[in-house]
N, C-alpha and C positions, 0 to 999 in steps of 0.2 A: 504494500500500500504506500509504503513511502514513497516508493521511485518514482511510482505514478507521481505524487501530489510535487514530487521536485521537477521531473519531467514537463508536467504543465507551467512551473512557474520559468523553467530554464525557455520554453520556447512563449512563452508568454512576454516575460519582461525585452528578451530579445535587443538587446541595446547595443548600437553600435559601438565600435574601439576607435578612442582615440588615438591609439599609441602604435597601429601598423608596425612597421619593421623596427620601431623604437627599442622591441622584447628585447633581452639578453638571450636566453633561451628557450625551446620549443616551450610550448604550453600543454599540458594536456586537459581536454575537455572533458569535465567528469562533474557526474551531477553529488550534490552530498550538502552536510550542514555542517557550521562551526561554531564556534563562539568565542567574542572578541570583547579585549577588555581597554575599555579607553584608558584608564589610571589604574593606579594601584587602588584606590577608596574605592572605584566604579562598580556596578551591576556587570553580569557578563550579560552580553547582547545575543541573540540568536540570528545568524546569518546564512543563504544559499550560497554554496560555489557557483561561481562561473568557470572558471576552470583556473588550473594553478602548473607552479614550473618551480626550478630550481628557483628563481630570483623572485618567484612571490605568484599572490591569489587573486582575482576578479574575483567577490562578493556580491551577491544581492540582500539589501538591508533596509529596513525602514527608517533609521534611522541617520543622520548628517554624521560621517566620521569627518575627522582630518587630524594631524599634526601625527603624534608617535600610537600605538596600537600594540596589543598583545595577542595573540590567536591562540587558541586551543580547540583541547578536546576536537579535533577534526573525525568528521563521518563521513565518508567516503560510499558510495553504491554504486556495481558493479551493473547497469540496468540491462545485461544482453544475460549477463550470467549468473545475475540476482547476488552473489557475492556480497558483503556489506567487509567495509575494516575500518575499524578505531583508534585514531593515532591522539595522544593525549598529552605529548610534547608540546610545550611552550614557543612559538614561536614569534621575533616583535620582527617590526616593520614599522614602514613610514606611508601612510597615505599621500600616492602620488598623484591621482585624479578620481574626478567625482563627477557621477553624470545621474543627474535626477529624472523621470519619466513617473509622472504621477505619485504615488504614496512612495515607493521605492527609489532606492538608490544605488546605482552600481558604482563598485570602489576597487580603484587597484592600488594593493598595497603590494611595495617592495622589499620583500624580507632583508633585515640585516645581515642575512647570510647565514646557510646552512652548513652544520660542519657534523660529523662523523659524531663528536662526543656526547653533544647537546641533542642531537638530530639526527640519528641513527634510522628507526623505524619511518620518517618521511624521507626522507633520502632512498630507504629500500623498496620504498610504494613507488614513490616517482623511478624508481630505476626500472620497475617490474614490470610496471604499469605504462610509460612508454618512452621506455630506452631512453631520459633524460641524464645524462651526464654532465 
C-alpha cells in the first residue's frame, strides 16, 4: 500500500529540475520517505524522495526548508520488486534549491559528504541499487 500512495504523489507532484547537468553524480530515482530535522531543538519533518545520489536527495515536503538540515531514518521501496530497506544513518546537508507547486515543496539538499565510517549502509544501497560510485 505504501508504494502505491508514494507512487501517486512521485508522478503527481512531478516538478521540474532546476539543476540539469549541474548533478555531481548519477541520481537514482527511487520512490521512499524520510525525515529531516531542521535544528537540533526541531520536530522531525516527514518527507517523499524524489530520488537521491552520492552528493545528496530531491524531497517532496510540505513544509519551507533552507539553510543546514539533518536527514534520517530513510525508507527506501523497491516498487517492481516490493523490497522495502531502512537506512537510519544521520545524514546533514545544505539546502541548495527550493521549488514550491501548491501545498508542496521540492528541495535539493546536498549532503556534506558521505564516507565509509559514518555512512556505510547508504553508501551500500546506493552502490547496489544503481552502480553509484
Amino acid at each position: 500500500m505504501l508504494w502505491m500512495y508514494l507512487t501517486y504523489f512521485h508522478h503527481l507532484l512531478n516538478f521540474e529540475i532546476a539543476m540539469g547537468d549541474k548533478r555531481e553524480n548519477n541520481r537514482l530515482d527511487i520512490l521512499g520517505h524520510v525525515q529531516i530535522k531542521r535544528g537540533p531543538s526541531d520536530c522531525l519533518l516527514d518527507a517523499l524522495i524524489g530520488d537521491i545520489s552520492n552528493s545528496g536527495i530531491r524531497v517532496y515536503i510540505k513544509e519551507h526548508l533552507s539553510g543546514r538540515v539533518e536527514i534520517s531514518r530513510c525508507h527506501f521501496v523497491d516498487v517492481l520488486g516490493g523490497a522495502e530497506t531502512e537506512i537510519s544513518e544521520t545524514v546533514r546537508g545544505q539546502v541548495v534549491w527550493i521549488k514550491q507547486k501548491g501545498k508542496w515543496y521540492s528541495v535539493g539538499i546536498k549532503f556534506d559528504g558521505l564516507n565509509q565510517k559514518n555512512h556505510s549502509a547508504m553508501l551500500a544501497f546506493l552502490e547496489k541499487h544503481a552502480n553509484i560510485k
